[in-house]
C-alpha positions in Angstrom: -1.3 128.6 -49.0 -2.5 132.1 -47.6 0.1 134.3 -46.4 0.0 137.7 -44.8 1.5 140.6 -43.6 2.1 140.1 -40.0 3.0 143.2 -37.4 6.5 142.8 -35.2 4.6 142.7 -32.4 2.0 139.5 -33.6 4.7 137.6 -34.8 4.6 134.0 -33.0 8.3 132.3 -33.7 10.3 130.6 -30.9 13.8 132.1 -30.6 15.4 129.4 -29.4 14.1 127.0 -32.4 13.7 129.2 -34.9 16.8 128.4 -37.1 16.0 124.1 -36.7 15.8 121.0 -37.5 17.4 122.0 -41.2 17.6 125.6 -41.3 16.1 128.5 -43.1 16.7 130.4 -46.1 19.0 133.7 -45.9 18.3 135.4 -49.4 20.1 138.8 -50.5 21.1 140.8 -53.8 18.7 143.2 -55.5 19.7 142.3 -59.3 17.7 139.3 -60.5 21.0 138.1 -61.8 23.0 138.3 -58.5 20.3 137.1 -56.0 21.2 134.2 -54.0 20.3 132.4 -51.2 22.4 129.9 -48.5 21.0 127.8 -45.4 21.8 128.9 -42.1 21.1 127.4 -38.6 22.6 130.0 -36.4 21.4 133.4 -35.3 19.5 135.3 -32.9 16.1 137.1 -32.2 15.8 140.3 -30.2 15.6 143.7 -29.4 19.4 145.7 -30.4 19.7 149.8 -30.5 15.8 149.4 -29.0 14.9 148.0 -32.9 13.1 144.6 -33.2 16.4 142.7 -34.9 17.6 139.5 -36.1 21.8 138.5 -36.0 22.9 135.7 -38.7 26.3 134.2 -39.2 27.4 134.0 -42.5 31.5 133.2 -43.4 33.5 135.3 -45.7 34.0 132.1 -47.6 30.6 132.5 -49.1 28.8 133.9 -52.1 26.5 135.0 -49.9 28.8 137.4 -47.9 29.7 139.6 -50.6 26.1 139.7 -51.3 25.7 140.9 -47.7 28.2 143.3 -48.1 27.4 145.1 -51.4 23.4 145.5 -50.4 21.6 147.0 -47.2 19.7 143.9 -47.2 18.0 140.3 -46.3 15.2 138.5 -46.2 14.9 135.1 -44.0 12.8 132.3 -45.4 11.3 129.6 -43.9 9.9 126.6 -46.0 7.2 124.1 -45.8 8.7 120.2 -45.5 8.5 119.5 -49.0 11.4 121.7 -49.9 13.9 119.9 -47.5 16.1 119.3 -50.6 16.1 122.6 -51.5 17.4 123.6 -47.6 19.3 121.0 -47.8 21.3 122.6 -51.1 21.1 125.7 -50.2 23.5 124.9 -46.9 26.0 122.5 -49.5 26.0 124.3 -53.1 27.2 127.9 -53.8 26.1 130.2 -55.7 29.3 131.2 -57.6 28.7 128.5 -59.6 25.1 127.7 -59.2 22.0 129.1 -59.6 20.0 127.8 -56.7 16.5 129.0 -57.8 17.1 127.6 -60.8 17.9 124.5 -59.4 15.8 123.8 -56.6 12.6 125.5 -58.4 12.0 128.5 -56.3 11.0 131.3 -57.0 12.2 134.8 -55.7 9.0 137.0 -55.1 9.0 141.1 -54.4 9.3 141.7 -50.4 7.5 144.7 -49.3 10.2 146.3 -47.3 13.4 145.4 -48.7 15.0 145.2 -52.2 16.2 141.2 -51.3 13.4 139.4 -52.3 11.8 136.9 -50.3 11.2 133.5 -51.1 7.2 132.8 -52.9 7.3 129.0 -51.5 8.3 130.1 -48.1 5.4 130.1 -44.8 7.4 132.5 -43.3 9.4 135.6 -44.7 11.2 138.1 -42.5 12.5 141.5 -43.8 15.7 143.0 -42.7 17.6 145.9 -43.3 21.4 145.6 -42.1 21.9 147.9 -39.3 25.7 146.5 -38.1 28.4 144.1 -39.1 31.1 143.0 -36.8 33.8 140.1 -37.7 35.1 137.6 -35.2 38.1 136.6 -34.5 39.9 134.1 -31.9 40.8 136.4 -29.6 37.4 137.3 -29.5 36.2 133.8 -27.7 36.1 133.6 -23.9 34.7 130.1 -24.3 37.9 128.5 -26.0 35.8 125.8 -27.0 34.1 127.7 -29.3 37.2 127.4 -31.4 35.9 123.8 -32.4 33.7 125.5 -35.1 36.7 127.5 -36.5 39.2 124.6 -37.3 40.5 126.0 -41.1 40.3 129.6 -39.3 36.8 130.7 -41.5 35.3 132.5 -38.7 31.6 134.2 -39.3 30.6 137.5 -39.6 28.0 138.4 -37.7 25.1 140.8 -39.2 22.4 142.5 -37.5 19.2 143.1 -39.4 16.5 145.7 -38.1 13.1 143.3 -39.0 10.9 145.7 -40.7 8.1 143.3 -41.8 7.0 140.0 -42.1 4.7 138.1 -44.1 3.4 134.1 -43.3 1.0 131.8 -43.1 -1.7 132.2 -40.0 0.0 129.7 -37.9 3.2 132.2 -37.4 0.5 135.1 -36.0 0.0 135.2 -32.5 -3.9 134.3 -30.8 
């Protein structure tokens, strides 16, 4: 599998079905030993403070959070079919107590513009460098049914990541 660095502007991905069927791979931490990565299936593409960004949910619940917190960083992964299981774990398992590349036989590889690493498997890898963080809360929601996604009162955070590079497979490069 070929991959490449692809410019912002030749990136072909569909907003709106990005994050499915399973999800993709949010990866952050800079020391090899606190790396970790969790499925998500929410988030958003666009243009925020005139910056090509990305905004993913993640709850305070997770290992992933504090990962989120303590570095300036993520990377998004996106992986071929045969490592459904490992998206699969990666949305069920935490890392507290597990280490997921270990586990599902990934390996972390060196981004180019970030100190989160991306994933090596992955056909698609997008670089992000945090730019905002802003928690939700009930109050928050115009849309009361909303609240269905909040019943033990775990609401997200939301992060918004500036994309500074991505690298894929030709399929994910526009003409």
């Amino acid at each position: 599998m070929e991959k490449s660095r692809i410019e912002i502007e030749q990136l072909n991905l569909q907003p709106f079905t990005a994050f499915e069927p399973e999800g993709i791979l949010l990866v952050s931490g800079q020391d090899p030993c606190c790396v970790n990565f969790m499925t998500i299936a929410w988030g958003m593409f666009g243009v925020m403070w005139a910056k090509p960004s990305v905004m993913v949910m993640v709850r305070s619940t997770r290992c992933t959070w504090e990962l989120l917190k303590e570095n300036p960083d993520f990377t998004l992964n996106w992986l071929p079919e045969e490592w459904r299981d490992a998206v699969t774990l990666g949305g069920e398992e935490s890392g507290r107590f597990l280490d997921k590349f270990e586990a599902t036989g990934l390996h972390p590889a060196k981004a180019n513009a970030v100190l989160s690493p991306i994933i090596e498997e992955s056909v698609l890898s997008i670089e992000c460098k945090i730019s905002c963080r802003a928690e939700l809360s009930p109050e928050q929601f115009v849309d009361q049914s909303l609240l269905k996604y909040y019943t033990k009162d775990e609401y997200h955070d939301l992060f918004f990541g500036e994309i500074l590079g991505a690298t894929g497979i030709a399929s994910f490069r526009k003409g």
